[in-house]
Every structure is written in C-alpha cells, then in structure tokens.
Backbone as a ProteinNet text record, in pm:
[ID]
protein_1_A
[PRIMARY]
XXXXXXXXXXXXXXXXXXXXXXXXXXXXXXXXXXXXXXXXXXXXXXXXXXXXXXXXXXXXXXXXXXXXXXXXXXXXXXXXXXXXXXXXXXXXXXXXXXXXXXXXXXXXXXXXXXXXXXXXXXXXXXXXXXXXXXXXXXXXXXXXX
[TERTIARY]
-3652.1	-3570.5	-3603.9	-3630.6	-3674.2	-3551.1	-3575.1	-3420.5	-3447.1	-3319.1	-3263.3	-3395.3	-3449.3	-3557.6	-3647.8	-3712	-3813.3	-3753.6	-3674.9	-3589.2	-3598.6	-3517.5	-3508.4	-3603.6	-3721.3	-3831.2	-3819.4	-3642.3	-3608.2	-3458.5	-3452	-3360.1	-3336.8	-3184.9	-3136.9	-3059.4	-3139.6	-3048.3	-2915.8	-3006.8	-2897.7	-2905.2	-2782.9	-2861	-2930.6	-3007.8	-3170	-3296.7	-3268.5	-3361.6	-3390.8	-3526.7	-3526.8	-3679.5	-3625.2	-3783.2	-3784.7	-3913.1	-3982	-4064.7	-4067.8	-4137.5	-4208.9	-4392.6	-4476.2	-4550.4	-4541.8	-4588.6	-4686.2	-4752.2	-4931.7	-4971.7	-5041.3	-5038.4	-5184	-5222.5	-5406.7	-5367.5	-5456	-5480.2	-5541.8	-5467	-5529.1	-5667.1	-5591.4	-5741.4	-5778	-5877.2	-5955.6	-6062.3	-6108	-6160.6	-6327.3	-6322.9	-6462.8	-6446.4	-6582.6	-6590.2	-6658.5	-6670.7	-6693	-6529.1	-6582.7	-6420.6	-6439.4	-6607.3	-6569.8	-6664.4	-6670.8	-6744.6	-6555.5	-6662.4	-6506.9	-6439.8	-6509.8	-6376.5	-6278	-6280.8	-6215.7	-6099.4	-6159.3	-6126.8	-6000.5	-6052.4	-5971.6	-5834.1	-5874.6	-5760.4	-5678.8	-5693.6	-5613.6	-5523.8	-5574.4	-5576.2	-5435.9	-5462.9	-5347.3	-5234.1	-5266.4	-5132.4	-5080.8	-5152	-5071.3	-4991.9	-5020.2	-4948.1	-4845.3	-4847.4	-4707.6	-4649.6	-4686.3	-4586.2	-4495.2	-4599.9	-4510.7	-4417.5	-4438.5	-4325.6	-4267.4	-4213.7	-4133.7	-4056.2	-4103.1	-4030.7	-3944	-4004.7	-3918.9	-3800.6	-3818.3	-3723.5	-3630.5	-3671.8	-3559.7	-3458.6	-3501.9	-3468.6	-3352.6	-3391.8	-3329.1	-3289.2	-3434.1	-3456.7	-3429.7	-3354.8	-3324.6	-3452.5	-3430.1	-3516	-3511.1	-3579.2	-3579.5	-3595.5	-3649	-3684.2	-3818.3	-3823.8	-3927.5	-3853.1	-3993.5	-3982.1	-4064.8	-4063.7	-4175.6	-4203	-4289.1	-4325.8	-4446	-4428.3	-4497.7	-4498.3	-4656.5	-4687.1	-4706.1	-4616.5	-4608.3	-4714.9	-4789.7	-4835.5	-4828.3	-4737.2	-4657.9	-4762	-4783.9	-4851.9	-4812.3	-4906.2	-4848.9	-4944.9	-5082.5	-5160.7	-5229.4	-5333.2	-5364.1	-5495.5	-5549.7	-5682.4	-5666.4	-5728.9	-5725.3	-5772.1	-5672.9	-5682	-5687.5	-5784.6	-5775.2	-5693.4	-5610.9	-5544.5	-5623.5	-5762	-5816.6	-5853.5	-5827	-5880.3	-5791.8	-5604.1	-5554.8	-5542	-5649.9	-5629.5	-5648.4	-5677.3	-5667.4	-5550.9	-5434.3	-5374.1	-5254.6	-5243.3	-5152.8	-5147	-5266.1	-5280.2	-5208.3	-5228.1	-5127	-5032.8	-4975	-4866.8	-4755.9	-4863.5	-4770.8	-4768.8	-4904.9	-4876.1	-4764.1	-4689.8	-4638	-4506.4	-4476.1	-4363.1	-4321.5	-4451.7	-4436.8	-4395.5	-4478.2	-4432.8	-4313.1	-4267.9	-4096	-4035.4	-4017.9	-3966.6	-3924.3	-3942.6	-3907.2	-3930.3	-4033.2	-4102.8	-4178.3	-4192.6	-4230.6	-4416.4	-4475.7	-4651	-4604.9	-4759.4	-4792.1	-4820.1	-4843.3	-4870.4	-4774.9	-4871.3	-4773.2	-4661	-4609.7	-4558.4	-4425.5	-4431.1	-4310.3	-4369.5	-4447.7	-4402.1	-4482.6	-4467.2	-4485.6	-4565.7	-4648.5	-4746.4	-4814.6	-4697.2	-4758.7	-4859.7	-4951	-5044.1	-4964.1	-5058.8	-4973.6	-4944.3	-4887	-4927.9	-4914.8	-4999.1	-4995.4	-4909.1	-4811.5	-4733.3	-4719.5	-4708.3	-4638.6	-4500.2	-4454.8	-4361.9	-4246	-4259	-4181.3	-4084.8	-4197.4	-4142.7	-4058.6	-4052.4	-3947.5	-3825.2	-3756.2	-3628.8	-3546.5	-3622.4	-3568.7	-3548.3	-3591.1	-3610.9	-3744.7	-3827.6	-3916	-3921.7	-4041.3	-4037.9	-4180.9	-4216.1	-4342.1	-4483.4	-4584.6	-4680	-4643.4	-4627.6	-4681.9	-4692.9	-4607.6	-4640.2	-4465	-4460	-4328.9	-4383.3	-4312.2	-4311.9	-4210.8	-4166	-4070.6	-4054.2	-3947.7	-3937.7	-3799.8	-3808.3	-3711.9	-3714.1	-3605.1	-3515	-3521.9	-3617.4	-3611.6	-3508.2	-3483.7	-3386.9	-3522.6	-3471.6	-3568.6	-3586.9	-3703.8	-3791.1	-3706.2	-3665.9	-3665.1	-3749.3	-3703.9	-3784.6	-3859.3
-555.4	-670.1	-714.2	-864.5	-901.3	-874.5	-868.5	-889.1	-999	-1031.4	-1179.5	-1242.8	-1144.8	-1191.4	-1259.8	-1203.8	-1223.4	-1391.3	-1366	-1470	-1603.5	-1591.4	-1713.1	-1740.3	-1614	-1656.8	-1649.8	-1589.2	-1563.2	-1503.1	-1433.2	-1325.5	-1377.6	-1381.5	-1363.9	-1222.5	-1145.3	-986.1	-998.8	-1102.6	-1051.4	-1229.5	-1216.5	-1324.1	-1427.7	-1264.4	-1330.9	-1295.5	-1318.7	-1207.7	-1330.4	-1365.4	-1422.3	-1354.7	-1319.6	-1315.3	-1380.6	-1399.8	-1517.3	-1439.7	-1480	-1416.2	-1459.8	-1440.9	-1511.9	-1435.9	-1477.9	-1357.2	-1354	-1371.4	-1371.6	-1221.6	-1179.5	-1032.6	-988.4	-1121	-1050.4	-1202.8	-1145.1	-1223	-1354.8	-1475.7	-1585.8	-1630.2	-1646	-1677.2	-1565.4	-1479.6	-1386.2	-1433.2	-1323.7	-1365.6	-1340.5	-1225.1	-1172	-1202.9	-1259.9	-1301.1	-1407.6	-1456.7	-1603.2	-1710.2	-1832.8	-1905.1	-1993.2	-2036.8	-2140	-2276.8	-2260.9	-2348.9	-2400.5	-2479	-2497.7	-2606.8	-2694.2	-2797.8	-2730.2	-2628.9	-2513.2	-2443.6	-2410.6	-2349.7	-2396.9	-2498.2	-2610.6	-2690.2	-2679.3	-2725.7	-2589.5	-2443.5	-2363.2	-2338.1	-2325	-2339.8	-2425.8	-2557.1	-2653.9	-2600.2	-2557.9	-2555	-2430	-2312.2	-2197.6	-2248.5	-2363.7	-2392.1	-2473.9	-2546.8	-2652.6	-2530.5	-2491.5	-2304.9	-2249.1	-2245	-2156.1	-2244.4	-2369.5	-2481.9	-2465.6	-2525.5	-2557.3	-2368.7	-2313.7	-2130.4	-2153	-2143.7	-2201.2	-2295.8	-2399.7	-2530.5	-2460.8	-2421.3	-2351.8	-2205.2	-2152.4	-2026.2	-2070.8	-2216.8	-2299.8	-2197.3	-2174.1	-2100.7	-2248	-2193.7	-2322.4	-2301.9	-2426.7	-2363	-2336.2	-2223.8	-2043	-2082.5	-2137.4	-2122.4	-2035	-1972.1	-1810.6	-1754.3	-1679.7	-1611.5	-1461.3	-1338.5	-1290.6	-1326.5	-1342.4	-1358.8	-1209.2	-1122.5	-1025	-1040.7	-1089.8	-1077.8	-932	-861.3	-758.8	-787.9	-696.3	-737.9	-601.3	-640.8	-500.7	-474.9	-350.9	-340.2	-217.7	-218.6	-123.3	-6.3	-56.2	31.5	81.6	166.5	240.8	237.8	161.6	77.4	15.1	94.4	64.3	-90.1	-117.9	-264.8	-300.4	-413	-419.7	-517.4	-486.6	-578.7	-699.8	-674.8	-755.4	-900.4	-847.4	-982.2	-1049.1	-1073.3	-1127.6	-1247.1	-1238.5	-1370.9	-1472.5	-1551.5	-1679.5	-1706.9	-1607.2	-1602.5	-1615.7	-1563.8	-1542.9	-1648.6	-1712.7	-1866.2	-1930.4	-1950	-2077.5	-2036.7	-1945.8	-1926.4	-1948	-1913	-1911.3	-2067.8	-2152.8	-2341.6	-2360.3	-2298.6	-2347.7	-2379.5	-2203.5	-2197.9	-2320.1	-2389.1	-2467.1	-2605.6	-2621.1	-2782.3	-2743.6	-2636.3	-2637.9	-2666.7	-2677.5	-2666	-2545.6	-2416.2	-2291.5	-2290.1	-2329.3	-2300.4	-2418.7	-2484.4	-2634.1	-2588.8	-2426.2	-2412.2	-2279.5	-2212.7	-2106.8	-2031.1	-2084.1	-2007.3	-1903.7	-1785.4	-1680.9	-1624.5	-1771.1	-1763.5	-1736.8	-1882.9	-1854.4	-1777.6	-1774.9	-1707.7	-1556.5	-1485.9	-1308.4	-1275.3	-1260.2	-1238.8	-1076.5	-987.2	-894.4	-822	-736.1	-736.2	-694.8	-771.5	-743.9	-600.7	-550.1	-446.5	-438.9	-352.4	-335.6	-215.8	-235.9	-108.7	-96.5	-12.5	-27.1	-46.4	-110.3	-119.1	-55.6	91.6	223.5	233.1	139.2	173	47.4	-32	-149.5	-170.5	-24.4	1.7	-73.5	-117.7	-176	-357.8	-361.5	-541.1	-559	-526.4	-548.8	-477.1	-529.2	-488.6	-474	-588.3	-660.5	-665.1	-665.9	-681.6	-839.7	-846.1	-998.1	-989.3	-1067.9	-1070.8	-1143.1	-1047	-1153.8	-1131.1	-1228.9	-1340.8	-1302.8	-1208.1	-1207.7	-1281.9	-1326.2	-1418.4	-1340	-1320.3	-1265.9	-1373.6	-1421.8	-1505.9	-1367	-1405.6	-1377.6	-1442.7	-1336	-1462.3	-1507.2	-1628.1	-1682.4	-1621.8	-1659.8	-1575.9	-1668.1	-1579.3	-1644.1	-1707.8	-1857.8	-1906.1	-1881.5
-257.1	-222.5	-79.9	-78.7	46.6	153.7	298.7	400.4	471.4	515.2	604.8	659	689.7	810.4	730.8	633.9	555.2	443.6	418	340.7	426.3	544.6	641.1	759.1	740	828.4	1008.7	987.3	1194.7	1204.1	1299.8	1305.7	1474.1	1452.6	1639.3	1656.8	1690.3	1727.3	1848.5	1903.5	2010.7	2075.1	2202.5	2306.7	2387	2393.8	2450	2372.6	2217.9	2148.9	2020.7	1985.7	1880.5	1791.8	1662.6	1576.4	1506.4	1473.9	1404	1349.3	1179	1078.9	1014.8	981.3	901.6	801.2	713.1	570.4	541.5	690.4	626.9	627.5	497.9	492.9	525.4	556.1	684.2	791.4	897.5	990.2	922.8	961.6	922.7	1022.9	1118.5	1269	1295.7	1237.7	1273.1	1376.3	1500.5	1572.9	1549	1426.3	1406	1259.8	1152.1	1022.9	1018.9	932.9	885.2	883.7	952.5	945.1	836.2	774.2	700.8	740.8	907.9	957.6	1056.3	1164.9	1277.5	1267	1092.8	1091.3	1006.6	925.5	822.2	939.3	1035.9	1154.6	1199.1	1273.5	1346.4	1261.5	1148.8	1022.9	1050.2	1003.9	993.2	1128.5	1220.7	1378	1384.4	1325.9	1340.1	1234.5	1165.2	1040.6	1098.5	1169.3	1225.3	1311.4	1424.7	1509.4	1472.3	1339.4	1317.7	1265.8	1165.1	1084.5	1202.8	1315.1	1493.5	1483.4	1522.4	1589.2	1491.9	1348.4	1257.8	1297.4	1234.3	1269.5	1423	1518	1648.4	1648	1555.3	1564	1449.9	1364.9	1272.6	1301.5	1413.3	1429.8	1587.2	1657.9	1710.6	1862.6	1890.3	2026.1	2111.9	2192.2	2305	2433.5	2540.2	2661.3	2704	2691.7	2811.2	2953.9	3017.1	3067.2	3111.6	3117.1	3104	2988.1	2921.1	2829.5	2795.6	2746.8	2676.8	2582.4	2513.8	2324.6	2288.1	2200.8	2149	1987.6	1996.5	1834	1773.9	1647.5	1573.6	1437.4	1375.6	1227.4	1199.2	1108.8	987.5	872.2	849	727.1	656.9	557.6	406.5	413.8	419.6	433.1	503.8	509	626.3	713.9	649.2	722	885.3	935.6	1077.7	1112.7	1187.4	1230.8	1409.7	1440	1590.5	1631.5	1734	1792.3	1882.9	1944.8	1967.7	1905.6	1777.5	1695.7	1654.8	1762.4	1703.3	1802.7	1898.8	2028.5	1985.1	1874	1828	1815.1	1656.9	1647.3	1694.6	1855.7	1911.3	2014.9	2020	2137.5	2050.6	1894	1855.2	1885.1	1804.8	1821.3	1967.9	2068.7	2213.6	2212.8	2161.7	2220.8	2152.5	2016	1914.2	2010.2	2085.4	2158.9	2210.7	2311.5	2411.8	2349	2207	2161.3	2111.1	2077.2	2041.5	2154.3	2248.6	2380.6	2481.1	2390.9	2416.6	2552.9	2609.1	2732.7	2780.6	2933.5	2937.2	2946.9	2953.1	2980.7	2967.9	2863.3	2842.4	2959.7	3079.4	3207.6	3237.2	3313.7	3303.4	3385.1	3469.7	3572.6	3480.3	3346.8	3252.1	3111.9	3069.8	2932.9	2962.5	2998.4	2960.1	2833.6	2820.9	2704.6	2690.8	2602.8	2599.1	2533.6	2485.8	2388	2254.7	2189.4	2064.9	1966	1897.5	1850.9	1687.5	1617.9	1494.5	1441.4	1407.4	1324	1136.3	1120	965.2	940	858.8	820.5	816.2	756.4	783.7	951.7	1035.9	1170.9	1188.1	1122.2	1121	1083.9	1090.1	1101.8	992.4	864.8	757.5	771.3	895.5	924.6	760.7	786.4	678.1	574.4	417.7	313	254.5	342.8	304.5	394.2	423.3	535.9	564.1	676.8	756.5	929.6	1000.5	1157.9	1186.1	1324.1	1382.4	1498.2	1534.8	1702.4	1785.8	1862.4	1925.6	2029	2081.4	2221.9	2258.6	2376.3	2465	2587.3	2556.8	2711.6	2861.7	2944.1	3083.4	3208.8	3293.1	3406.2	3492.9	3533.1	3630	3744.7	3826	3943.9	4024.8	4157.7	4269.1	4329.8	4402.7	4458.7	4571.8
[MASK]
+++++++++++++++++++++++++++++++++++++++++++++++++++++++++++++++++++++++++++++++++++++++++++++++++++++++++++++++++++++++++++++++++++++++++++++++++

C-alpha cells in the first residue's frame, strides 16, 4: 500500500520542513550513458524541471528566504549506485525551487545544497514503499548582515 507521501507527491513534517516526492525508479538525467542525442536531453531536462516546480507549487512551500534542498533516491535493490551521477538531476531540480519562488537564486549564499545521498527504502522509516527520489527543503534563518 502506497503512503501519503507517495500518493500526494509532498509531505510537510514539520515548520520548516518540506518533501517532495518523484517516482522515478532510475535516474532520469543520468550524467554517464547515452541521452538520446541533446535535443532528447534538453526535452527531459525541461519536463524534470516543470515536474520540480508543479511538486513545489503543490506542496505550497512559501519564500524561504534561504533554504537547504537534499536530493534522496530510495531503492529496493542492491546494485550499487553513484551519487555523482545525480548532478544533472539535482540542477533541475534546485532551478525548479527558484521558478517556484522557494528561493529568489540557486546561489549558495541562499539555497544550501547538500550532496545527495542514496539509501534504501528500509531506512525510510515507513515514509516509502516504492523506489523513487525526494527533494527535501528545509527553511533556514537568515544570515546577518
């Protein structure tokens, strides 16, 4: 049975706490492979980033001001996977932040970009069921001037 998260695609735990859930059960923008050729590319590229925004506008993250965002990709099985190859991935996703309004620039003065990590599922404390990826964003207080 799917849970909340997986169902409605975003979870507010807390706060200052929002996830955002995408059920892609492999990396869509792989950084190593064949893409297809870079107008194949550039198409997927864009539809990851409206998927980010629409997930953002629905999960109805206001503006942070500063933020962290940490991309998770949950899986089932046991095939070792690199986190390196999820830097495409995780650039849309952070512009997605910015055209939601989450954040006014990906710069890291405001958004905190930590590396991402790969876990299984088991370690997802029953948030998940399924392999895919969440987006966390955590509301930061602002830097003194």
């Amino acid at each position: 049975m799917r849970t909340n998260l997986e169902v409605s695609g975003f979870a507010h735990p807390d706060a200052d706490t929002w996830i955002l859930h995408f059920p892609w059960t492999k990396n869509p923008l792989p950084l190593n492979g064949s893409h297809g050729g870079w107008r194949n590319h550039a198409t997927k590229a864009k539809g990851i980033r409206r998927h980010g925004f629409v997930a953002a506008r629905q999960a109805k993250i206001p503006a942070l001001g500063r933020c962290r965002a940490q991309l998770t990709w949950w899986f089932t099985t046991t095939r070792v996977r690199d986190v390196d190859n999820l830097a495409d991935l995780e650039k849309r996703l952070f512009d997605a932040l910015v055209d939601a309004g989450v954040v006014t620039d990906d710069r890291p003065e405001l958004m905190e970009k930590t590396r991402p990590v790969i876990r299984h599922i088991r370690e997802s404390d029953g948030m998940l069921t399924e392999a895919g990826f969440t987006l966390t964003v955590t509301r930061l207080t602002e830097r003194a001037a």
